[in-house]
N, CA, C and O of each residue as an XYZ file, in Angstrom:
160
protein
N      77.348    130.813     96.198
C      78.747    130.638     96.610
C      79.621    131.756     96.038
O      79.920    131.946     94.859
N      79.943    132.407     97.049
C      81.599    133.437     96.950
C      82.362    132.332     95.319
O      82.078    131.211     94.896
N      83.126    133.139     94.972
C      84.482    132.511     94.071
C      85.782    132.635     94.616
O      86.817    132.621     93.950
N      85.655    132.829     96.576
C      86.836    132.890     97.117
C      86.028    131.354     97.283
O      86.424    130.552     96.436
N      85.045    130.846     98.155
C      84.521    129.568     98.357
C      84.821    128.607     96.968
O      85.554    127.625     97.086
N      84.469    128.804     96.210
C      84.794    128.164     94.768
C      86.084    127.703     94.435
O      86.259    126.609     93.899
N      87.110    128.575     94.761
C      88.625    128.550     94.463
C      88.999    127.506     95.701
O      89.741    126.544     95.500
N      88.312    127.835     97.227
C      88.941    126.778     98.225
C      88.525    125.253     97.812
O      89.265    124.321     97.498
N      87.044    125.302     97.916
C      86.880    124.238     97.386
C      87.559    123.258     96.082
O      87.365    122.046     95.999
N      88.409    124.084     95.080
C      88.815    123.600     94.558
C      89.709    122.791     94.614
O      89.902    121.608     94.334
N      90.640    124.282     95.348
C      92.012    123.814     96.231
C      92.201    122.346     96.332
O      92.931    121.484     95.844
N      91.065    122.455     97.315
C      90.902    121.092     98.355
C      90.861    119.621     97.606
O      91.557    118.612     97.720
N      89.693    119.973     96.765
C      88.946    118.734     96.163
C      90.637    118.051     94.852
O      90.810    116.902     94.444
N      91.644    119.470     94.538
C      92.666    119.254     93.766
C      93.751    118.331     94.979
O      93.956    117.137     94.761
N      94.167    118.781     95.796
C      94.603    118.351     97.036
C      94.363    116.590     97.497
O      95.188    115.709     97.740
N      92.843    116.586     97.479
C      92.723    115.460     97.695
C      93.104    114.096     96.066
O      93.574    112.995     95.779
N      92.720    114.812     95.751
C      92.961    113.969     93.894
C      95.133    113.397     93.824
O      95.759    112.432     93.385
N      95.403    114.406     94.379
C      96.720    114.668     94.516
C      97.212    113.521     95.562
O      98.079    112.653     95.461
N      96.443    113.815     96.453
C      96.962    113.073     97.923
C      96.215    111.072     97.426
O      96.504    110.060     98.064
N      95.720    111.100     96.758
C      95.488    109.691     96.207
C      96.393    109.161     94.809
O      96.673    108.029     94.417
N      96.608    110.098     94.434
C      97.168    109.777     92.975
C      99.175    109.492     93.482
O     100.113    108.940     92.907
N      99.036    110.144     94.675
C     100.683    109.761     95.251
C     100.220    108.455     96.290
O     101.248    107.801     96.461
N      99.105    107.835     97.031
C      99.125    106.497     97.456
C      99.358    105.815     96.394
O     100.332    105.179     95.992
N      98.299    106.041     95.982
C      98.558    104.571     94.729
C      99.608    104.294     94.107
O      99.894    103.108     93.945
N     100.742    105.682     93.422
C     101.967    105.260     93.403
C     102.666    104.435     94.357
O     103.377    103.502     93.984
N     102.522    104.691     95.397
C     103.319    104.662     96.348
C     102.917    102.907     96.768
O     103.652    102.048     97.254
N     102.040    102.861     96.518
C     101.221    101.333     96.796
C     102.143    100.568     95.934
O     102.899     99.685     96.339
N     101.998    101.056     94.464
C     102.766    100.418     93.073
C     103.483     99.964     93.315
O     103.478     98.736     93.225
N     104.793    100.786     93.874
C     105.970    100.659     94.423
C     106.520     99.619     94.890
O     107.149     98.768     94.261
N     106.217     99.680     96.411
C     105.699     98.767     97.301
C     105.852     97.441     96.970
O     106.675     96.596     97.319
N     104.623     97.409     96.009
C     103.576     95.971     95.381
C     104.745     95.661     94.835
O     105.238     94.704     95.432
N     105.659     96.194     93.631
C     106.466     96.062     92.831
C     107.876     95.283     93.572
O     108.487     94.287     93.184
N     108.051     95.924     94.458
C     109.307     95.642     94.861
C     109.338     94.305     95.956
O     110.384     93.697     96.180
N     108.165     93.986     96.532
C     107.870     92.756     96.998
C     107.265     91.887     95.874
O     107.034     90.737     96.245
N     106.967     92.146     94.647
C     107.213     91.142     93.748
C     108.428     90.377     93.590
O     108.677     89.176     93.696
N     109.142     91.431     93.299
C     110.570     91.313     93.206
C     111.588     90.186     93.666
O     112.194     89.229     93.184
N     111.419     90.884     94.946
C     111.997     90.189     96.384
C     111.439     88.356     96.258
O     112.055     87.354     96.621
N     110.315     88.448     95.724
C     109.568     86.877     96.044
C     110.300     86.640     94.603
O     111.226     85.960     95.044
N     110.571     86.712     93.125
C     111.435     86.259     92.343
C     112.707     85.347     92.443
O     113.205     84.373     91.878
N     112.954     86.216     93.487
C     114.666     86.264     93.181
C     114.676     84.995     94.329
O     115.737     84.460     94.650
């Protein structure tokens, strides 16, 4: 493998880590604020 291949792959595999680590916030959220809502 190239270390231009190495660097994309990284890219990517960083990208995807990224693109899950903002669902799951985003899930949190969500989850959180329809807790909420059922409280009150």
């Amino acid at each position: 493998m190239s270390k231009r291949a190495i660097h994309k792959a990284f890219v990517e595999s960083a990208a995807l880590i990224g693109v899950s680590i903002l669902q799951v916030y985003l899930l949190q959220r969500l989850f959180n604020r329809k807790i909420g809502m059922f409280r009150v």
